[in-house]
C-alpha positions in Angstrom: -6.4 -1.4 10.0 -8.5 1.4 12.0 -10.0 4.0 10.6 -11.5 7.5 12.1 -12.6 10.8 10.2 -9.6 12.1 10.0 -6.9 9.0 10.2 -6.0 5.8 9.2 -4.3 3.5 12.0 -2.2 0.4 10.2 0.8 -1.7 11.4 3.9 -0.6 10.5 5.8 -2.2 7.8 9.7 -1.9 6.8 9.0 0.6 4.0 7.6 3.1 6.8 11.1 3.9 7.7 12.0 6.5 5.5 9.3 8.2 6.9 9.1 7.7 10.7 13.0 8.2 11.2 12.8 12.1 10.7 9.3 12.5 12.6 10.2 10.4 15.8 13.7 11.5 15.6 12.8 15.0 16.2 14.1 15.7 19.5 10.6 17.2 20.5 9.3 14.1 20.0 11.6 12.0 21.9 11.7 14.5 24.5 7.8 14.1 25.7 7.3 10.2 25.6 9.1 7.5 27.9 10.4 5.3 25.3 11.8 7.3 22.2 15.4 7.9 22.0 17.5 10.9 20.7 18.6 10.6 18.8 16.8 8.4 16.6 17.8 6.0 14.1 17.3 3.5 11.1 18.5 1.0 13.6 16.1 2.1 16.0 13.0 2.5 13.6 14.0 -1.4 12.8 13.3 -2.3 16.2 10.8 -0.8 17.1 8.9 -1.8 14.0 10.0 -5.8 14.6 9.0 -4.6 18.7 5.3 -3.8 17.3 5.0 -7.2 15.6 4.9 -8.7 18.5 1.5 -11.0 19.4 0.7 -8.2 22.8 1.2 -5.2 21.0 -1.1 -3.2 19.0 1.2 -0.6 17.5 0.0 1.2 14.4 1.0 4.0 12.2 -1.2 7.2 12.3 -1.7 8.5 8.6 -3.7 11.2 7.1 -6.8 9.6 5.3 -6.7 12.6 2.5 -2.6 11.9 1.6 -1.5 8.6 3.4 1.5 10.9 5.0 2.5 9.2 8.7 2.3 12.0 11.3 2.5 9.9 14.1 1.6 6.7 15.9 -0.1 4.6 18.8 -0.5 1.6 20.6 -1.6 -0.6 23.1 0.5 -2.5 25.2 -1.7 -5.5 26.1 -1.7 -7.5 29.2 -4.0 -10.3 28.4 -4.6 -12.1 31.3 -5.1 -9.0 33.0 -6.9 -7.7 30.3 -5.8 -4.5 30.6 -3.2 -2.3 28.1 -1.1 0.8 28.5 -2.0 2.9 25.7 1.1 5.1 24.1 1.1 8.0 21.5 3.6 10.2 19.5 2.6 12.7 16.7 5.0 14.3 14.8 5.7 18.2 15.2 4.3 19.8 12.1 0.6 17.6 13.0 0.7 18.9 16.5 -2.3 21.1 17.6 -5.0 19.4 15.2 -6.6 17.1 17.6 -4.3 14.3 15.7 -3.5 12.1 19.2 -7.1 12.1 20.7 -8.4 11.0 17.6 -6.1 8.3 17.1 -6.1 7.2 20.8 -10.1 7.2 20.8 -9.5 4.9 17.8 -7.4 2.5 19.7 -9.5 3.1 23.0 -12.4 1.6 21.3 -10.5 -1.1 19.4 -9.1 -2.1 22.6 -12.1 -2.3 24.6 -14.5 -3.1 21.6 -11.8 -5.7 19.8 -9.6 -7.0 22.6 -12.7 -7.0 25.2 -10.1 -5.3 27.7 -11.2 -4.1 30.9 -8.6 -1.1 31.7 -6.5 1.0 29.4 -4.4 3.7 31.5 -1.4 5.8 29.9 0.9 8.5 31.7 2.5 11.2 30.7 5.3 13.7 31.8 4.1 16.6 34.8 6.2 18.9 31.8 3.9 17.7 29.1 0.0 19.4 29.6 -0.2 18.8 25.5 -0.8 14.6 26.3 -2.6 15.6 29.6 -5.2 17.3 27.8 -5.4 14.5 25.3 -6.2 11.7 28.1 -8.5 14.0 29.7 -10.6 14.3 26.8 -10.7 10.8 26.3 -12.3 10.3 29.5 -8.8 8.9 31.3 -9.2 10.1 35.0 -5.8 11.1 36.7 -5.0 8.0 39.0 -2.0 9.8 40.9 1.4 11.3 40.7 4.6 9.5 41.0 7.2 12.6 41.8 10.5 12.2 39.6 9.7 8.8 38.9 11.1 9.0 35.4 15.3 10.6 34.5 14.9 11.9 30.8 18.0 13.7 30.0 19.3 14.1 33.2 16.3 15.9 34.9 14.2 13.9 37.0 10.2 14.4 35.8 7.2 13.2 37.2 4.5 10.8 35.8 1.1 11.3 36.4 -1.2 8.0 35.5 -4.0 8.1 34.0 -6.9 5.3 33.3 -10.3 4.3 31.8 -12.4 1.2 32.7 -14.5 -0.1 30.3 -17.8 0.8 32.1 -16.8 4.0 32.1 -15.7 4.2 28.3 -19.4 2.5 27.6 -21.3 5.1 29.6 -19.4 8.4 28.2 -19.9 10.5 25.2 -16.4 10.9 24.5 -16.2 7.0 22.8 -18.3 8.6 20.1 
């Protein structure tokens, strides 16, 4: 389990499905990350929770510290022998706006390089999404390139702009804090 000011970060267990099918399942949602589908079910929630059991992936739960509510989620995708991870985040659409997804993703930023002594964590987002640009940004990500309509979400063709951090870089900036 992580912890931040704000958030707790734990795995995800079978009775989190009653509450993560109606916050990922929100079209929203599904409709800025690369791996969500629309819509969302029990079925789905199952695998995906099984899918973040899994020895390489760090997938927790995001949860308000003051009420235990899920509003979200995040994980790392960890290529050991590379050491290096692909860092993914959702946050439900009533917690959007309150600094939820930097907060967690610091928290599994520093878990990642602190924890899992990882040399590169990079993430991407959709060019139709500056919410999660801002979010890598301010974790110190720089923008490693465009990949033009990489990516066919619902029939429209999207780009994905990549984004990294190397660990020398997390050490020497204020934003690990």
């Amino acid at each position: 389990m992580l912890e931040t000011e704000r958030l707790v970060l734990r795995r995800y267990t079978e009775a989190d499905i009653a509450e993560l099918v109606p916050l990922i399942g929100a079209r929203e949602v599904a409709a800025t990350t690369l791996r969500i589908p629309h819509p969302y079910t029990e079925q789905n929630a199952r695998d995906f929770i099984l899918a973040t059991q899994q020895p390489n992936l760090e997938g927790r739960g995001v949860r308000l510290r003051s009420n235990s509510i899920l509003i979200g989620g995040v994980g790392l995708n960890v290529e050991p022998d590379e050491r290096r991870a692909e860092l993914g985040y959702w946050i439900g659409v009533p917690y959007w706006g309150h600094g939820y997804a930097t907060e967690a993703a610091r928290a599994m930023l520093r878990h990642g390089f602190d924890e899992l002594q990882l040399n590169r964590i990079f993430a991407s987002h959709f060019g139709n999404n500056p919410a999660s640009q801002r979010v890598l940004v301010k974790l110190g990500m720089r923008h490693e390139g465009c990949q033009r309509q990489h990516i066919r979400k619902w029939g429209e063709f999207l780009d994905l702009h990549l984004y990294g951090i190397l660990r020398h870089e997390w050490e020497a900036g204020a934003y690990n804090a």
